[in-house]
N, C-alpha and C positions, 0 to 999 in steps of 0.2 A: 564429606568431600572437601581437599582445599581448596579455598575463593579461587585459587590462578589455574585450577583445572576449570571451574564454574565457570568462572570469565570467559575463559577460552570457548567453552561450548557452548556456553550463553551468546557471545559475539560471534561465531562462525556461524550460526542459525538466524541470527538478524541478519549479516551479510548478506548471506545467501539470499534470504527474504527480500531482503531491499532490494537487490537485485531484479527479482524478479519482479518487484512491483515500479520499480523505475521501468521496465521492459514494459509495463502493463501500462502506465501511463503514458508513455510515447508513443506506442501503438494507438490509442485511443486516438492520441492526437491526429498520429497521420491518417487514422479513416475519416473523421471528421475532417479534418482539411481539405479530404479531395471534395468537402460538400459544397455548393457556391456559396459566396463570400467575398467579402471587402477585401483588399491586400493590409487594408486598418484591422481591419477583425482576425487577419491572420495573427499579423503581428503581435495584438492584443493575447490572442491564443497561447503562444509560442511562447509570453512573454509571465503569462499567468501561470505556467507549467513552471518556470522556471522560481518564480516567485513561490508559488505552494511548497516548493522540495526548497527556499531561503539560498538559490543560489544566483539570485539577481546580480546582487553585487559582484560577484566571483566573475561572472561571465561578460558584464558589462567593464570591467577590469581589463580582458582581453580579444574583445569585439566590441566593433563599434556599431554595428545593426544586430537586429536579429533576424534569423532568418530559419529554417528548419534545419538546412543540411548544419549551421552550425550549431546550433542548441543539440543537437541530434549528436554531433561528434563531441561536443563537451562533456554531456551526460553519458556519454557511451566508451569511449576512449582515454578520453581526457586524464593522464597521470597523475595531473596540478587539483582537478576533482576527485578528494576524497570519497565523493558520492557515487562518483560513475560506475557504471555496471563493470567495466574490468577492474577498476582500483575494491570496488564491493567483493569479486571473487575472488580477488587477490589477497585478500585479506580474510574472504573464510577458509582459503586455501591455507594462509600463513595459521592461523587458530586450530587449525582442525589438526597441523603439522607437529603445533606444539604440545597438544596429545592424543597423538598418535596412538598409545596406551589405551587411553581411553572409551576407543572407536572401535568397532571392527571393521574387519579388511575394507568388506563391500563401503563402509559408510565413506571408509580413505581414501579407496579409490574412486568414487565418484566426485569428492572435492578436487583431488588432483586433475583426474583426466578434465572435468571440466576447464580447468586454469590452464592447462594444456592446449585444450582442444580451443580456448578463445582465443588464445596467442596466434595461434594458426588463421583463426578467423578474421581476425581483424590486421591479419596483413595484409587482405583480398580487398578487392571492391566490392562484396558480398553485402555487405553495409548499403553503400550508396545506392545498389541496383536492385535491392529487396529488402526495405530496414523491415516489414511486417516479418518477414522469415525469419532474419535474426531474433527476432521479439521472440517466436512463437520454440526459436532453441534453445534462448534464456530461460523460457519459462517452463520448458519442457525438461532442461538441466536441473531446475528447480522442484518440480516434480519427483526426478529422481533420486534426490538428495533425499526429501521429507519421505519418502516410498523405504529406501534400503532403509533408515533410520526405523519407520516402524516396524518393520520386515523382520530384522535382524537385531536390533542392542534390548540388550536387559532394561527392563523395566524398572531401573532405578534410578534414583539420583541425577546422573549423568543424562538418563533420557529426559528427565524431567526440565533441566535447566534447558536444553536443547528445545523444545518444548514451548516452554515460555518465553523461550527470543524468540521462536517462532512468531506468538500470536502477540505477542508484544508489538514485535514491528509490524506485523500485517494490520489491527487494530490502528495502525500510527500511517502508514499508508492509504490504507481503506478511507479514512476518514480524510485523505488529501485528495485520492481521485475525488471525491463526492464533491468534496470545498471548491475545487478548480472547475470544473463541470457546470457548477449551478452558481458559483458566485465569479467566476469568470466571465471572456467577453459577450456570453449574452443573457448576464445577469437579469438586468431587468425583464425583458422578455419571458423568461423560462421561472421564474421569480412569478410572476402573477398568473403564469398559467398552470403552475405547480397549487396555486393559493385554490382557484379555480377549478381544478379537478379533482382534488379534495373534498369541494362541497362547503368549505369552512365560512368563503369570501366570494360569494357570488358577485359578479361585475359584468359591468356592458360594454369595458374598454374591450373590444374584440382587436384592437391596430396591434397592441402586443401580442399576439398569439401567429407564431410562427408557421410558413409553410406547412400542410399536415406532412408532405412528404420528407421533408428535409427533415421535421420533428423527429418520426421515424427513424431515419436513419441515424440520426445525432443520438437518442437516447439506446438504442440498438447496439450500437458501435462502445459505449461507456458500458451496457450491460456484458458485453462482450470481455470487453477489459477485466474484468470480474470475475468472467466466465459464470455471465447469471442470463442470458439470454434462455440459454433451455430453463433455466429453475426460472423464470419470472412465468415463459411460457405456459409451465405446469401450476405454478400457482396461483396467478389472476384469469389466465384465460381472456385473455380480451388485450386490446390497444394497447400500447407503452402509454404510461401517463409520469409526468417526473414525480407525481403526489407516491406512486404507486414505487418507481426507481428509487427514490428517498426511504420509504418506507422498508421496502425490503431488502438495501443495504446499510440501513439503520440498527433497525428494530428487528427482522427474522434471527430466531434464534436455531432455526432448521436450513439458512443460507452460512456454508462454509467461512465465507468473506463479511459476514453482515458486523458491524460492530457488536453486539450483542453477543453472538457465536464466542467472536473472538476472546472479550471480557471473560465467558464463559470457561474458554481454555485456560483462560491467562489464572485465575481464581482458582480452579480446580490443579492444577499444578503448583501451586505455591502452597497450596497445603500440603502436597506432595513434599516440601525441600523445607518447613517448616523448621525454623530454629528458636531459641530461645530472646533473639532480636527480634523476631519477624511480626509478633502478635500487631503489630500499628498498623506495619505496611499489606497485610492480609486485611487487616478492616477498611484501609483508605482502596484499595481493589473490590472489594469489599461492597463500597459504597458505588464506586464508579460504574460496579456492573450493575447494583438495584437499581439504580437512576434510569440506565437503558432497559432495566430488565419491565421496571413501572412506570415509562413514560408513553405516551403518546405522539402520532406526528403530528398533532394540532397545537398540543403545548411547545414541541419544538418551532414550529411556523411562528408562533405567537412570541415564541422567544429571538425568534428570526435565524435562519438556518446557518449561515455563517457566523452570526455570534455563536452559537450553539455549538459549533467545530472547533472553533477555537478555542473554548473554554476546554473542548474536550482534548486539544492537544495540549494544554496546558496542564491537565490533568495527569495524561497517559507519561508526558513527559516528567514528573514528578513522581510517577510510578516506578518509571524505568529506574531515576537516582535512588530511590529506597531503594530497589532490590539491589542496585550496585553498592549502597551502602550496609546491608542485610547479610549478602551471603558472595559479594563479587569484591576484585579487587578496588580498591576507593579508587573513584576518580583522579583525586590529583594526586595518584604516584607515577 
């Protein structure tokens, strides 16, 4: 296949993804928001969202507080953010345009009418007066993108690069909601009662252990984001615990979203698209996913959990540049 068809359907399946995972992490935000709380712990909130997705700077640039409704329109509208859920569609839209050829009808037409149908959307107040509903049409857009795509295209080549932006970016997402969630504004708190219900670090500091009820709903609400509230339900059976949320958006290699899952796609697809460059970049994926595949969550606590994230975006993101070096167009053309 040539690299600028690869690219193209490599980058319209990240888009798309981001998309939908930008859609997943503001949603998270705004159920947890309606939970009480400080107008400091909002802010804090608002401000950590913004920070995990590196677009502090950008937004501080054209606001001078923060607040929801505008983090909310920056990340969602916003032209000037490459990141934002419409400038993300518009761009799998533009990818998906440029091969066309490539695609069938069904896979085209649901790029298209989506970038359509959000134009229309975001001329409304539909935004302001239901941002969860917008979320849940992102995500539901998103949904039907990855659905026609297995439904319909040849299992070659073409699907496969599609494929691996998929879990690429989701892999690279997944591992932000978690970071923002537990090393956010109520790190310390959720931090030692994560340590605590583990079993690992038993303590008598009971003052950091939050509301049971408010617990509830905060870990509930991030499960949701996920879409792992039913799957958590059916696998532990019992209370939310963040030991238990950490764990099986981690480490399950039977949850859709879990990093481990992901690795899994990402691995098994690149031998799929296997070229006579690629033997390095298959072992460094390679490695990334035995690490999750043979770890534990007591070694990652011990490694401390947001070190442990960040190394692992550090990692994913060195993944993505091999493969753009490997079989996509190089970055700096």
């Amino acid at each position: 296949m040539l690299s600028r068809t690869a690219d193209h359907l490599f980058w319209m399946s990240r888009y798309t993804e981001r998309a939908e995972n930008t859609a997943r992490m503001l949603d998270v935000h705004v159920q947890t928001g309606l939970l009480p709380q400080s107008v400091e712990d909002v802010e804090k909130g608002w401000r950590a969202v913004l920070g995990i997705s590196e677009l502090t700077h950008a937004y501080d640039k054209k606001y001078s507080v923060v607040t929801q409704k505008d983090v909310i329109d920056f990340m969602v509208r916003d032209p000037s953010n490459s990141s934002s859920i419409a400038s993300c569609l518009k761009q799998a839209r533009e990818n998906a345009r440029a091969v066309r050829g490539a695609l069938t009808t069904e896979a085209w037409e649901i790029q298209n009418a989506t970038w359509i149908k959000m134009q229309g959307y975001l001329q409304t107040n539909a935004l302001e007066q239901n941002p969860s509903e917008f979320f849940e049409w992102v995500k539901h857009r998103s949904h039907l993108s990855r659905g026609v795509t297995i439904g319909t295209m040849l299992k070659d080549e073409a699907f496969h690069f599609i494929r691996l932006g998929t879990f690429l970016e989701r892999a690279d997402n997944t591992a932000r909601i978690i970071d923002v969630k537990f090393h956010g504004a109520k790190e310390g708190a959720y931090t030692k009662n994560l340590q605590n219900q583990n079993g690992q670090r038993q303590s008598q500091e009971q003052d950091a252990i939050a509301d049971p009820q408010i617990d509830f709903y905060y870990w509930a609400a991030i499960l949701r984001s996920v879409s792992g509230f039913e799957i958590y339900r059916k696998v532990y059976r019992d209370v939310i615990t963040p030991a238990r949320v950490a764990d099986l958006l981690i480490l399950r290699p039977d949850m859709p979203r879990s990093l481990l899952s992901c690795m899994e796609q990402v691995v098994g697809n690149l031998k799929h698209v296997h070229n006579d460059t690629s033997s390095d970049t298959e072992r460094f994926a390679g490695k990334l996913h035995a690490d999750l595949k043979f770890s534990n969550l007591e070694e990652i606590l011990d490694a401390g959990l947001h070190d442990y994230l960040t190394r692992f975006f550090e990692r994913i993101f060195e993944l993505g540049n091999r493969i753009s070096r490997d079989f996509l167009v190089p970055l700096n053309t």
